[in-house]
MDAnalysis code that builds the backbone (N, CA, C; Angstrom):
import MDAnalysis as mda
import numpy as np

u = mda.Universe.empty(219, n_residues=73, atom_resindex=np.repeat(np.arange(73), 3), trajectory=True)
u.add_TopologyAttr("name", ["N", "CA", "C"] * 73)
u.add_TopologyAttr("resid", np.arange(1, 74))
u.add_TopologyAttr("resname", ["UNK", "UNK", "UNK", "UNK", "UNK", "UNK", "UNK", "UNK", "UNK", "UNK", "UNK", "UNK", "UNK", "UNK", "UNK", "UNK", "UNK", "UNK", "UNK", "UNK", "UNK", "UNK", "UNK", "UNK", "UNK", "UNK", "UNK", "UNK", "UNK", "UNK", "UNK", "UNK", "UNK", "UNK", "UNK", "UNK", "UNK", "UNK", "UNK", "UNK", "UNK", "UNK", "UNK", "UNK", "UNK", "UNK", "UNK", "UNK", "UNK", "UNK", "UNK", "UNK", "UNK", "UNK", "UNK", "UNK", "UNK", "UNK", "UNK", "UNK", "UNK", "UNK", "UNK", "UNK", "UNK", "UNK", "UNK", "UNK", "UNK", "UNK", "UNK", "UNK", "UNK"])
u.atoms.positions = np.array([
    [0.838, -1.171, 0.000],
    [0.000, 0.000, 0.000],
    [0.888, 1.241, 0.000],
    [0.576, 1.816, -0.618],
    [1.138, 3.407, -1.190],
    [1.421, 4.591, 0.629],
    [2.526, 4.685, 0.798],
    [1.762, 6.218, 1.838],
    [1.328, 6.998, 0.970],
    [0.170, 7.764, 2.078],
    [-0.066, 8.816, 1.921],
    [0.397, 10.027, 2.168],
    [1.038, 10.080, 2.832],
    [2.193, 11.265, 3.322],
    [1.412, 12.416, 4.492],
    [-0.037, 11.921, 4.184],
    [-0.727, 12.997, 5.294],
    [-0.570, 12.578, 6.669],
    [-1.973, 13.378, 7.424],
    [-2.184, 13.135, 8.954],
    [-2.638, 11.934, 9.435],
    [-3.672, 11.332, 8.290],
    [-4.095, 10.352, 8.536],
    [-3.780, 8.971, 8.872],
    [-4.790, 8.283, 9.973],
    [-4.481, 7.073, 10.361],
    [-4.807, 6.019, 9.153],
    [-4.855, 4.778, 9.266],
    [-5.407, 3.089, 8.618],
    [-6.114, 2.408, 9.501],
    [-7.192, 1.895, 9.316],
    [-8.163, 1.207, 10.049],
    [-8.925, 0.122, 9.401],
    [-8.778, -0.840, 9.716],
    [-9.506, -2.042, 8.719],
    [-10.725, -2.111, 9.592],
    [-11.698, -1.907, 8.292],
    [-12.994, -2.050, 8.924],
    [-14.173, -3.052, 8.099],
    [-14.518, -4.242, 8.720],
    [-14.935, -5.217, 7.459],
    [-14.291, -5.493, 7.079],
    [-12.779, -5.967, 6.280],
    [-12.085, -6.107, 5.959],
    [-11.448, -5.511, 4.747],
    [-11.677, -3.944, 4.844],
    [-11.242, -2.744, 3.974],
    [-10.594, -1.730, 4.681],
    [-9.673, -1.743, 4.224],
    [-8.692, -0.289, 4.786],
    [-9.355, 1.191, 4.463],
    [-9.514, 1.706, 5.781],
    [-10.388, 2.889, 5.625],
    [-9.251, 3.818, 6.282],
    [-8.863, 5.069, 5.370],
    [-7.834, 6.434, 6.219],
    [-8.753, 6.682, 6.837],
    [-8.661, 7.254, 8.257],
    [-9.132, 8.283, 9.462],
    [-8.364, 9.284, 9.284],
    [-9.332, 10.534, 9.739],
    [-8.179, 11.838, 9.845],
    [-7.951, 12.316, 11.363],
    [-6.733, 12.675, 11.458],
    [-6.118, 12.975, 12.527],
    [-7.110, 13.517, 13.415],
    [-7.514, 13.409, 14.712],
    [-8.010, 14.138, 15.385],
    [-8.056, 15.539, 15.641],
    [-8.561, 16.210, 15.766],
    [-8.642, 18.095, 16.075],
    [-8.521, 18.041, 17.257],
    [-8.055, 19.091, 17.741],
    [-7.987, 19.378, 19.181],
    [-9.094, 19.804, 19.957],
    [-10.092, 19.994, 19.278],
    [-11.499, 20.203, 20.030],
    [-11.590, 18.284, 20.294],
    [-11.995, 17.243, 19.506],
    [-11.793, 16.030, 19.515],
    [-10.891, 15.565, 20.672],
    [-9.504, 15.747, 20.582],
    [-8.468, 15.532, 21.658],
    [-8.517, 15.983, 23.064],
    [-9.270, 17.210, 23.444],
    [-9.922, 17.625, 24.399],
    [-11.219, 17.037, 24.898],
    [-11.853, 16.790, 24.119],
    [-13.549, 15.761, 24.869],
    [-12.600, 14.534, 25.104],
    [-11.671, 13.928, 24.277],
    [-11.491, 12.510, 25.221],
    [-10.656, 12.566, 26.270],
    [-9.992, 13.752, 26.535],
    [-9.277, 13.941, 27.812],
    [-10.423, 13.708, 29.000],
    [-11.220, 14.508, 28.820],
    [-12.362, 15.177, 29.796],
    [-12.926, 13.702, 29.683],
    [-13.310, 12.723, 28.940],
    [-14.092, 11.837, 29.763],
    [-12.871, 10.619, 29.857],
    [-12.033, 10.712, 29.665],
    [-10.914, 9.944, 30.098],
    [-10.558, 10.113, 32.049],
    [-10.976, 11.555, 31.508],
    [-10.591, 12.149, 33.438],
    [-12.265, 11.530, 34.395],
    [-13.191, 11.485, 33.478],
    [-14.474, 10.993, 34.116],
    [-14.863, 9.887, 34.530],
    [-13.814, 8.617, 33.841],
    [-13.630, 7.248, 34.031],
    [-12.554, 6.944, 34.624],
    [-11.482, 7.882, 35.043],
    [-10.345, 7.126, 36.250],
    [-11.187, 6.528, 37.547],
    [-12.243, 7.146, 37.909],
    [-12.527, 5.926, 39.110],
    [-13.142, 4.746, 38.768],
    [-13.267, 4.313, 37.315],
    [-13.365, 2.340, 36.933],
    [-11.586, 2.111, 37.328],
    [-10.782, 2.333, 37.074],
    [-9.526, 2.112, 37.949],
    [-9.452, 1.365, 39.371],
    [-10.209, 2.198, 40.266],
    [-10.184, 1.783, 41.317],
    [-10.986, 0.281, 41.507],
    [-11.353, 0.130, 40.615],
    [-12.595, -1.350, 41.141],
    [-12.394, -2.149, 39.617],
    [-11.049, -1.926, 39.007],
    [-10.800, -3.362, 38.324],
    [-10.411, -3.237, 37.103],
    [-10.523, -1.676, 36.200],
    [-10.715, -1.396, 34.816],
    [-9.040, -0.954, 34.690],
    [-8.390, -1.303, 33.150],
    [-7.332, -0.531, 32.743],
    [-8.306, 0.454, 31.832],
    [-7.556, 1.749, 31.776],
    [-8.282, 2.967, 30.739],
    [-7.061, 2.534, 29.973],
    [-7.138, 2.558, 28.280],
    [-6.548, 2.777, 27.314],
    [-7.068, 3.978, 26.625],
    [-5.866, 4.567, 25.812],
    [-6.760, 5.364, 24.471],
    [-5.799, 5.504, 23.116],
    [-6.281, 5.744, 22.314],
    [-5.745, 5.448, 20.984],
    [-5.099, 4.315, 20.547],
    [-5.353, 3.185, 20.385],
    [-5.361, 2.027, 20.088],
    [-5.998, 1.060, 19.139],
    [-5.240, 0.092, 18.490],
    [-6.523, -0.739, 17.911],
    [-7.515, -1.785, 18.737],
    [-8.080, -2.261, 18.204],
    [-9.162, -2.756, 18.866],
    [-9.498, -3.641, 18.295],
    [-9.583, -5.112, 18.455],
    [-10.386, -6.457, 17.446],
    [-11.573, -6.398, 17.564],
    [-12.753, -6.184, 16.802],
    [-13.695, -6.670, 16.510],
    [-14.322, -7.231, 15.659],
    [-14.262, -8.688, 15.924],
    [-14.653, -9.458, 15.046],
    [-13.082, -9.855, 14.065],
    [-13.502, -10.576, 13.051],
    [-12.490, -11.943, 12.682],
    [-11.998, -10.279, 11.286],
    [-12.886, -9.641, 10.926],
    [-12.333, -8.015, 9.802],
    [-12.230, -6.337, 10.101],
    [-12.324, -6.477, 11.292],
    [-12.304, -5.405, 11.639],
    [-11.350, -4.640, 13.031],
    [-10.546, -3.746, 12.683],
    [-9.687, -3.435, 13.651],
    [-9.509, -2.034, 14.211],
    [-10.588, -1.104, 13.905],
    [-10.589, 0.237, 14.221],
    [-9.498, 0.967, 15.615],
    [-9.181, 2.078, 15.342],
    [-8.296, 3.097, 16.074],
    [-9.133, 3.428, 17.375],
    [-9.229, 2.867, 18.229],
    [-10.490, 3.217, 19.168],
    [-9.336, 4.389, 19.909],
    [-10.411, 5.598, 20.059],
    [-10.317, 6.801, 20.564],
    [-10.169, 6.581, 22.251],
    [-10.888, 5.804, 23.218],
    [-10.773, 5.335, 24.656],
    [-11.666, 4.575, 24.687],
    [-10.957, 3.807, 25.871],
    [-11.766, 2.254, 26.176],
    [-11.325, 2.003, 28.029],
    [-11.820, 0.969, 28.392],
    [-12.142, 0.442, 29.656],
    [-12.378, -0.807, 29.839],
    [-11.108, -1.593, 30.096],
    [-11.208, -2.804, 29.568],
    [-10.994, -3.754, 31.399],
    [-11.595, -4.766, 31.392],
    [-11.728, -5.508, 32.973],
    [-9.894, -5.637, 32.977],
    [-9.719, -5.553, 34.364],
    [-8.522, -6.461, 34.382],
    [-8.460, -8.256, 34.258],
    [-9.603, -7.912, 34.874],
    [-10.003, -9.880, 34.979],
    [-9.821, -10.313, 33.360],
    [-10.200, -9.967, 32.578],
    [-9.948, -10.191, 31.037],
    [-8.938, -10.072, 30.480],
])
């Protein structure tokens, strides 16, 4: 696959490569703020991630923006 040379991310979704565009800083600011709203799942078992891929399903691997995942898992 070719770069693109831009901002943009790659995300297989269904099993097609889809570019994302870089986040804005209005964007980068709301997930701070509820990133800061979910540190107390921390205390009772959760890791917070953010910007990451993510499996769903056997074609799809999206850039997930934040997540909250068990530790038990």
């Amino acid at each position: 696959m070719p770069l693109v040379g831009d901002d943009s991310s790659d995300e297989l979704i269904h099993g097609e490569i889809v570019s994302s565009p870089t986040a804005k800083p209005l964007h980068a600011k709301i997930v701070r703020r509820v990133l800061k709203l979910l540190e107390p799942l921390e205390e009772v078992g959760y890791e917070l991630a953010t910007d990451f891929g993510c499996i769903l399903g056997e074609h799809s691997l999206p850039g997930s923006d934040l997540a909250a995942v068990s530790r038990k898992r």
